[in-house]
C-alpha positions as CSV (number, residue, x, y, z in Angstrom):
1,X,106.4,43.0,176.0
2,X,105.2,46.3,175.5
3,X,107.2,49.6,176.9
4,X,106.3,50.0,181.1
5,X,107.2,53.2,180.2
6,X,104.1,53.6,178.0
7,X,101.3,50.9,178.8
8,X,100.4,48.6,181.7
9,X,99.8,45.0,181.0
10,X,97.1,43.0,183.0
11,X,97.2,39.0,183.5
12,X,98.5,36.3,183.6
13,X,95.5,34.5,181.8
14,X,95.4,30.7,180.7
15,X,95.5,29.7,177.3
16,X,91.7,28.9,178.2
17,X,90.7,32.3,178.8
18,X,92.5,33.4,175.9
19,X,91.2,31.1,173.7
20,X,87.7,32.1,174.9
21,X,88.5,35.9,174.6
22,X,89.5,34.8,170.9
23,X,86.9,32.7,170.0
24,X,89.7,30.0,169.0
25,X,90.1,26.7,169.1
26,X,93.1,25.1,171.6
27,X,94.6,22.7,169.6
28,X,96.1,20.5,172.7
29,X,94.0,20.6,175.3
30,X,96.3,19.4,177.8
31,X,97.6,23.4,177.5
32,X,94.4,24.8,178.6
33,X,95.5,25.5,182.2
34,X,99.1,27.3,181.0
35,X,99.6,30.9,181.9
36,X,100.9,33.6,179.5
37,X,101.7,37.1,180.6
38,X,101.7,39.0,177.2
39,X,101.4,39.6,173.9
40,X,104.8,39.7,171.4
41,X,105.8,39.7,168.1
42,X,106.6,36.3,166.8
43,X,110.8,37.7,166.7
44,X,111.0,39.3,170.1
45,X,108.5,36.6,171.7
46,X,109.4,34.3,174.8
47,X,107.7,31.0,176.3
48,X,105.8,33.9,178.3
49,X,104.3,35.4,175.5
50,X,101.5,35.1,173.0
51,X,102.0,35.9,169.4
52,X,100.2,35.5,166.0
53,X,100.7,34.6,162.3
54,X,98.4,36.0,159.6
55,X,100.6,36.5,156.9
56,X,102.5,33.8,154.9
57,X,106.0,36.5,154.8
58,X,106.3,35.8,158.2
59,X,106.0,31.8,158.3
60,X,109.8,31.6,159.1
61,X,109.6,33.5,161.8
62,X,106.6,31.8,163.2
63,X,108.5,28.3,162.5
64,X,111.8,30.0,164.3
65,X,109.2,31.8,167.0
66,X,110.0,30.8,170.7
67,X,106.4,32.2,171.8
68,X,104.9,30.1,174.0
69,X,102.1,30.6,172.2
70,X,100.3,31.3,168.9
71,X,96.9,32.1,167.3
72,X,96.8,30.8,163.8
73,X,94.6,29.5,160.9
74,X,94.1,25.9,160.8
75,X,96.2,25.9,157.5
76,X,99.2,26.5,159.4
77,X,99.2,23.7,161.9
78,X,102.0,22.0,160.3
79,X,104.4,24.6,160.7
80,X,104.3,25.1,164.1
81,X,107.3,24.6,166.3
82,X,107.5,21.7,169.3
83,X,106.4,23.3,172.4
84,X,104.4,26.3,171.5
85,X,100.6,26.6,172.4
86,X,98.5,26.9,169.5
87,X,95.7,28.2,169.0
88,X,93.1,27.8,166.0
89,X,91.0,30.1,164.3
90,X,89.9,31.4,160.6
91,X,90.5,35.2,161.6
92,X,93.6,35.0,163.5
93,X,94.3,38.7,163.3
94,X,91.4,39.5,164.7
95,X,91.8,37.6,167.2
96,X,95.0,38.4,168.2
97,X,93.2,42.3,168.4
98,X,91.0,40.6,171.0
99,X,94.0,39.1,173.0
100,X,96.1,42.3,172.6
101,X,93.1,44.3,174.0
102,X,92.7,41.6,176.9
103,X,96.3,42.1,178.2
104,X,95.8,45.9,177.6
105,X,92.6,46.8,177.7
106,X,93.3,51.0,178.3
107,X,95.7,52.6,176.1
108,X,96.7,56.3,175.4
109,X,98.6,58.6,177.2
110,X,96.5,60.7,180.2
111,X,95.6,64.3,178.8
112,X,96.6,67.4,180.4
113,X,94.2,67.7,183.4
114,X,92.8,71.5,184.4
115,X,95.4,73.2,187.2
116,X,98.1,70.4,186.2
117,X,101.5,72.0,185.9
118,X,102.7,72.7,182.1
119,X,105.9,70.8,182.7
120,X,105.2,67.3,185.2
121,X,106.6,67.5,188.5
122,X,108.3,63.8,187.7
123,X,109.7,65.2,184.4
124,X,113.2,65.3,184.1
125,X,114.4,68.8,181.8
126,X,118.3,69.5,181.1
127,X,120.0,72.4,181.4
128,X,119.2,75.9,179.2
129,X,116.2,74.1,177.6
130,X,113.1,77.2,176.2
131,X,109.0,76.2,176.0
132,X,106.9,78.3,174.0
133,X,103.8,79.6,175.5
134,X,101.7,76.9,176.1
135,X,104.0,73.8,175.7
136,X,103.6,71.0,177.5
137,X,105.6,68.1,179.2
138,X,103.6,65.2,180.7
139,X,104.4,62.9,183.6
140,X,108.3,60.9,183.5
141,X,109.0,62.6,180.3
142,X,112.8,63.2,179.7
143,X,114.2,66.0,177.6
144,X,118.1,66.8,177.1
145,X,120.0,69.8,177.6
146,X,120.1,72.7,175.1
147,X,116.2,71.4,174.0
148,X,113.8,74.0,172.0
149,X,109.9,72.8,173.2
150,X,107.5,75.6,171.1
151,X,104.1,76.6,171.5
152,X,101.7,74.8,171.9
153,X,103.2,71.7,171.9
154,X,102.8,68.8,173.7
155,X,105.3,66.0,175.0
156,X,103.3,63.3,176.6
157,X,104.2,60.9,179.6
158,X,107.4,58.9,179.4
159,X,108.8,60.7,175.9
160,X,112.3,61.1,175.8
161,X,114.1,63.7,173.6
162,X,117.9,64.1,173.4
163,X,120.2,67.4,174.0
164,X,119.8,69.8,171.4
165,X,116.7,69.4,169.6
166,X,114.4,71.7,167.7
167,X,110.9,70.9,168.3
168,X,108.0,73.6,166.2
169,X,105.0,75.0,166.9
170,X,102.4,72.7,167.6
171,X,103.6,69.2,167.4
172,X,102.5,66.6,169.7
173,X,104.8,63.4,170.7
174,X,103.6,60.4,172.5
175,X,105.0,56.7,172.9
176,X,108.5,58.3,171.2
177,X,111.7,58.3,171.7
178,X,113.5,61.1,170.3
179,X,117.6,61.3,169.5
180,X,120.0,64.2,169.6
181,X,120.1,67.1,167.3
182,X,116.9,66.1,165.9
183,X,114.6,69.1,164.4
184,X,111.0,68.8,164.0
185,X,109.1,71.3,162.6
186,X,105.6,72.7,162.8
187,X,102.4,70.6,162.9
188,X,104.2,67.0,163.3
189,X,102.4,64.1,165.0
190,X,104.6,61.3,166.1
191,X,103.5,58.3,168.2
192,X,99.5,58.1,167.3
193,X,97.9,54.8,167.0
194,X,99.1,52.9,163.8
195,X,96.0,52.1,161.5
196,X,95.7,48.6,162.8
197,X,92.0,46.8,161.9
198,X,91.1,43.1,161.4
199,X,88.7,43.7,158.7
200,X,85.6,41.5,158.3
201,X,82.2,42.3,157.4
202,X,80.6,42.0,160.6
203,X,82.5,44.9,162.1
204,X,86.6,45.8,161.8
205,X,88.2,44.8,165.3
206,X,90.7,47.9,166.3
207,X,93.9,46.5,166.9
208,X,95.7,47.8,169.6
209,X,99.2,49.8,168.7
210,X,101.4,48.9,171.5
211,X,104.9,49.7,169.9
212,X,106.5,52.9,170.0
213,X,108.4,55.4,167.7
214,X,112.1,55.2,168.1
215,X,114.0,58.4,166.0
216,X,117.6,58.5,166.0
217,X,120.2,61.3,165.5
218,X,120.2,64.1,163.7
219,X,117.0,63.4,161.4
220,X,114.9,66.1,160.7
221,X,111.2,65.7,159.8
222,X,109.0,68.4,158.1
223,X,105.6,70.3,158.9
224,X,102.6,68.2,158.9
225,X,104.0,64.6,158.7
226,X,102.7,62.0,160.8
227,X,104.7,58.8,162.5
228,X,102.4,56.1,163.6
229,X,103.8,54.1,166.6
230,X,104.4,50.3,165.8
231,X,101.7,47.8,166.7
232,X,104.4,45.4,169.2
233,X,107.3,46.3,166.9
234,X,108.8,49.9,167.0
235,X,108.8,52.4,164.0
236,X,112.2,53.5,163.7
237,X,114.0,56.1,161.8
238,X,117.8,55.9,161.1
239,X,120.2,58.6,162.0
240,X,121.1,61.3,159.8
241,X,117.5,60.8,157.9
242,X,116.0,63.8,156.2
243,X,111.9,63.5,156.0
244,X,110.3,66.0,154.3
245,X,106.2,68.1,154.6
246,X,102.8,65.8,154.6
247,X,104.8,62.3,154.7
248,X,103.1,59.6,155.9
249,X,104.8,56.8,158.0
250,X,102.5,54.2,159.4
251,X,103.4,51.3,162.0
252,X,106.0,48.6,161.9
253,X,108.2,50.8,159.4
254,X,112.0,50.3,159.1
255,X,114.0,53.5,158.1
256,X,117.5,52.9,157.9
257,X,120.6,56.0,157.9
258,X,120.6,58.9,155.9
259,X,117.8,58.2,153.9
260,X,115.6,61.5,152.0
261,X,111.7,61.3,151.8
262,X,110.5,64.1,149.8
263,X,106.5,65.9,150.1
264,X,103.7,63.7,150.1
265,X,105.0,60.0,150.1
266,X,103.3,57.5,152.0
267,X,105.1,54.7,152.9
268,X,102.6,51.3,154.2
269,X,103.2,49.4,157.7
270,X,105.7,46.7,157.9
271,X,108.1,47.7,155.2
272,X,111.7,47.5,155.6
273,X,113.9,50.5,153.7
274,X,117.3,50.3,153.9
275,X,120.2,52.7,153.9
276,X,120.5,56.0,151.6
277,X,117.3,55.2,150.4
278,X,115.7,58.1,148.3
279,X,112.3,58.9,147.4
280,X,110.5,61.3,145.2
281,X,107.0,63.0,146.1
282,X,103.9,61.5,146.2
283,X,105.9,58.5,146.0
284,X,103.4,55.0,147.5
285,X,104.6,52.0,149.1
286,X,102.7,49.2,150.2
287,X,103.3,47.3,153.2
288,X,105.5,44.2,153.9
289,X,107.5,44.7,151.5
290,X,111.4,45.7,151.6
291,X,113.7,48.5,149.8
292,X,117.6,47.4,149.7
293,X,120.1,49.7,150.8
294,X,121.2,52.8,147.7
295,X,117.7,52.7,145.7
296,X,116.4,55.4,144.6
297,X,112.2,55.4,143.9
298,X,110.8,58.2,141.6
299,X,108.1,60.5,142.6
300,X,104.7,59.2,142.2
301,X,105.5,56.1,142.1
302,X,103.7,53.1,143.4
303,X,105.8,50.7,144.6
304,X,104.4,47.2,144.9
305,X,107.0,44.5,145.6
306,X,110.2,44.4,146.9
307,X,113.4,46.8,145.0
308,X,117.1,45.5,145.1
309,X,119.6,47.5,146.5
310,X,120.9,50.3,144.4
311,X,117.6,50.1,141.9
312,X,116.5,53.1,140.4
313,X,112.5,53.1,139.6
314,X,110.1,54.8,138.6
315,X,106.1,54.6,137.2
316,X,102.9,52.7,138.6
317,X,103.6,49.8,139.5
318,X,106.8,50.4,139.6
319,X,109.6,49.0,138.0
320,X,113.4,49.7,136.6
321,X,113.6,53.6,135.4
322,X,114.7,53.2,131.4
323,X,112.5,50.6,131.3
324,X,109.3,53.0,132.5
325,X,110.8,55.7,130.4
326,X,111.2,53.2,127.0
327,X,107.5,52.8,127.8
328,X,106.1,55.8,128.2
329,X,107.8,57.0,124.9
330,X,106.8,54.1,122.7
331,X,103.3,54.9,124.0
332,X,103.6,58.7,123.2
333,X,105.1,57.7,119.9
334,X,101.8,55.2,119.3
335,X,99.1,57.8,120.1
336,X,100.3,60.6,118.8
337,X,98.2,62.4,115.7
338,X,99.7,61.3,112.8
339,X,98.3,64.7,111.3
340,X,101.0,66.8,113.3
């Protein structure tokens, strides 16, 4: 279910060969012989596909899932739907990496070869568009009229950027989509793998990042701040969002309209933000977790667990503002030198 645009998919491959790739358990074996011709997340996944469940969050979606198959732990047997393919195993994450990597076993976009044109023959470029000096457009890319590309910079095989964008000084852009009127500046890196590892102690298994980055109108994102591609789903920025220098958005993220993300804020994979979301610098969310629509997060925050719509919070973890701010003062009250 991954992009053509981006990555090619081998198979089809029988649940047997998958299950051997793996090293899981079929729990039918009358399935053994079924085909399956890619990898999907559990929400977008067909009767085609092969997805995976590792996290309880998402044991709705696996029970709602019409995959036609899924590698699980044992535990989860009991949940899983009428006519999907299951398959069993302790690590399920790891390996679903395994699968993934079966179905696409060469990812990343083709560097720049020596004596290769700057800007693809295939590449489609509007009208009045400038490149800087040494700016770079790979193969099928597609950039909009009125488009700024500057030096140094590099727009890799089957981007697309919309009319009337302002892209800096050495920023590179693969596995994107870009909207209109969007201005990145300097040093940006958007579409890198997402950090994706099935940890164990025997060795951590890469996962492979086969989502893109989807950016929608008129955001602008600042020097030095990195958007990871999603892993099967996207990472996607609302319209109108304003990110600001050295933020870090890794894969799976959900940025909705008109949100501001000031210096330094990290911002884990999988979690959902809403609308007119603000946050403060240095500001640290973990992943899976969601941020309603309005709230407001204060800088340096660490932000563990889900925050309602229109909350304002602040402090480590975090948690409603007066409350952190009664906190800190009764504490300052408590130590302070009674001599003073």
């Amino acid at each position: 279910m991954a992009d053509p645009r981006f990555y090619s998919v081998n198979g089809p491959f029988s649940l047997r060969q998958i299950a051997d790739t793996a090293d899981a358990e079929i729990a039918d074996q009358s399935e053994a012989d079924r085909l399956f011709n890619d990898v999907a997340p559990l929400a977008d996944a067909g009767p085609e596909h092969v997805g995976f469940l590792d996290n309880k969050r998402y044991v709705k979606q696996f029970i709602q899932s019409r995959a036609g198959a899924c590698i699980i732990h044992p535990d989860m047997l009991p949940n899983a739907p009428g006519g999907m393919a299951v398959l069993l195993s302790k690590a399920p994450y790891r390996g679903f990496a395994r699968i993934a990597g079966m179905f696409y076993p060469k990812i990343g976009a083709a560097p720049q070869a020596s004596g290769d044109p700057p800007i693809s023959a295939s590449a489609i470029v509007g009208d009045d568009c400038k490149f800087g000096i040494g700016a770079t457009v790979g193969a099928y890319a597609e950039i909009g009229s009125g488009c700024r590309i500057g030096p140094n910079t590099t727009v890799g095989p089957g981007c697309i950027i919309g009319d009337n964008c302002a892209i800096g000084t050495g920023v590179s852009l693969a596995f994107c989509f870009i909207g209109a009127r969007v201005i990145v500046h300097p040093g940006t890196r958007i579409g890198q793998d997402g950090f994706g590892f099935a940890l164990d102690a025997g060795g951590h298994e890469k996962v492979p990042q086969l989502g893109r980055v989807i950016i929608g109108d008129d955001v602008e994102i600042g020097s030095n701040t990195t958007i990871d591609r999603g892993t099967g789903p996207d990472t996607v920025i609302g319209d109108g969002t304003k990110i600001d220098n050295l933020v870090q958005i890794a894969h799976n993220v959900r940025l909705g309209q008109g949100c501001v993300i000031a210096a330094q804020v990290g911002i884990s994979g999988s979690t959902e933000i809403g609308n007119f979301v603000s946050m403060g610098g240095q500001a640290g969310l973990v992943g899976h977790i969601k941020i309603g629509d309005g709230a407001q997060i204060g800088a340096q925050s660490g932000v563990l667990k889900d925050v309602a719509p229109g909350a304002v919070v602040g402090g480590t973890p975090a948690r409603p503002l007066r409350e952190w701010l009664n906190e800190a003062a009764t504490l300052r009250r408590l130590t302070k030198d009674k001599r003073t």
